[in-house]
C-alpha positions as CSV (number, residue, x, y, z in Angstrom):
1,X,-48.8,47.5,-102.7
2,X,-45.9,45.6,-104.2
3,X,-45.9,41.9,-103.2
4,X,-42.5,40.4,-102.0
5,X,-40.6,39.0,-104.3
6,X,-42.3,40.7,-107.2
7,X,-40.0,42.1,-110.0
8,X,-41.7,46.2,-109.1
9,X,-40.4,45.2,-105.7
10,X,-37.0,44.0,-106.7
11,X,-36.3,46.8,-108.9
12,X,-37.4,49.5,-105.8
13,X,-34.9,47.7,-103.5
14,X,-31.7,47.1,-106.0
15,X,-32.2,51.2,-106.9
16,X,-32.4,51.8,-102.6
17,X,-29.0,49.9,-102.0
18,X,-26.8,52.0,-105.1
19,X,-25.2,54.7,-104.5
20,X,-27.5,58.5,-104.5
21,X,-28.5,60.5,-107.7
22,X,-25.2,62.4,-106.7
23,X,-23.4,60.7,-109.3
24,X,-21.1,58.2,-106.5
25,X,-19.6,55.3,-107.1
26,X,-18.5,53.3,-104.6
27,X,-15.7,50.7,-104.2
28,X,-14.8,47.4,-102.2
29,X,-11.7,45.8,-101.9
30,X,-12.1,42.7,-100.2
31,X,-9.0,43.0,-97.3
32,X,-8.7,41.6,-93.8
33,X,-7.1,45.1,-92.8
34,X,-8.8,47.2,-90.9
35,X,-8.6,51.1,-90.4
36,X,-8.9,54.1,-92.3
37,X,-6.4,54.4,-95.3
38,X,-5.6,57.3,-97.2
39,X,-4.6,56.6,-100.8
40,X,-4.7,58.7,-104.0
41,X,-6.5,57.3,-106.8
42,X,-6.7,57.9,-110.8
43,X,-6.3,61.2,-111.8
44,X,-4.6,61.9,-108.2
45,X,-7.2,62.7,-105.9
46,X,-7.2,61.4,-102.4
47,X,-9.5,59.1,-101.3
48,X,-10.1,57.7,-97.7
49,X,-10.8,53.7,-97.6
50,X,-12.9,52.4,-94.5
51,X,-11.3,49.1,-94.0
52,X,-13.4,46.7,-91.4
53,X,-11.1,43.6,-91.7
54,X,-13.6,41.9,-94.1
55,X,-13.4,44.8,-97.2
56,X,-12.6,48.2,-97.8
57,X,-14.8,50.6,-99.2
58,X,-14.8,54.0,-100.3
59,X,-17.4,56.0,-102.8
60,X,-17.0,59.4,-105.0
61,X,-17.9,60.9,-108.4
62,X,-14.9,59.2,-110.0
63,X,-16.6,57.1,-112.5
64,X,-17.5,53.4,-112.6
65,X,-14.2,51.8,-114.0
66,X,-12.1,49.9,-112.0
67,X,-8.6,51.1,-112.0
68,X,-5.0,49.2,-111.6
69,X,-3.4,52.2,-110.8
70,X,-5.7,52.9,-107.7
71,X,-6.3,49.5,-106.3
72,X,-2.3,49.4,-106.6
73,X,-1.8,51.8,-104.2
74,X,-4.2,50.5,-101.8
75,X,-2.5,47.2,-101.5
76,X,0.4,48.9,-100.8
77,X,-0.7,50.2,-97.9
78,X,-3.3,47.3,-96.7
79,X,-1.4,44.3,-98.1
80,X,-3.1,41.7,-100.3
81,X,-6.3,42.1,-102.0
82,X,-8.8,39.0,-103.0
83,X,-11.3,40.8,-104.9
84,X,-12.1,44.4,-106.2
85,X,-15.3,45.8,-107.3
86,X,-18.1,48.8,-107.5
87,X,-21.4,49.4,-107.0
88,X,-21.8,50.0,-110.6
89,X,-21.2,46.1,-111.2
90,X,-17.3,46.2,-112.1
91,X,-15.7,43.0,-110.6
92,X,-11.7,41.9,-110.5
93,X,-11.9,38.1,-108.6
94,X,-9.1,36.2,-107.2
95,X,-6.8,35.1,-110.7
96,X,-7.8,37.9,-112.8
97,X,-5.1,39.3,-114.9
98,X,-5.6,42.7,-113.8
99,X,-5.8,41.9,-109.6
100,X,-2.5,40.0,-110.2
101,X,-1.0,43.5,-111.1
102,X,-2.8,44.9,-108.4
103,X,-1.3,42.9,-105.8
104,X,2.4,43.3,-107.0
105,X,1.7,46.3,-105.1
106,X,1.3,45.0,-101.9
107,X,3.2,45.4,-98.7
């Protein structure tokens, strides 16, 4: 038996909250819309966002890079985005060169 807080324990749960063995990804883009949103992302594949008026998410076997391209044509349909990141521990925050692009994008 592991005992809270022990590092066994921490590993177990940080492995429990990532995405499956599938291969997924998934992404948050921190936006006060909420819906579903189709956009296409990288490579053009379409992607549906779950939006909940705190963040949108959405996972896939697209890699763990962020990309301007698809967080650009989110905010084009959701309006301003504060921050963008994965589950494979990619982060754009509020300032970054490349969520400034992002956002020229948005509605």
């Amino acid at each position: 038996m592991w005992a809270a807080g022990s590092p066994a324990l921490n590993q177990c749960n940080q492995a429990a909250g990532r995405p499956s063995n599938r291969g997924e990804t998934v992404w948050y883009a921190a936006s006060h819309y909420r819906g579903k949103v189709q956009t296409q992302i990288s490579g053009g594949a379409w992607v549906t966002w779950d939006c909940n008026g705190h963040e949108c998410s959405m996972s896939g076997p697209w890699g763990n890079d962020l990309s301007v391209e698809s967080c650009r044509n989110l905010a084009a349909k959701v309006g301003r985005i504060s921050a963008y990141s994965n589950s494979a521990g990619a982060e754009w925050r509020s300032g970054s060169r490349e969520l400034t692009s992002c956002n020229a994008a948005a509605r």
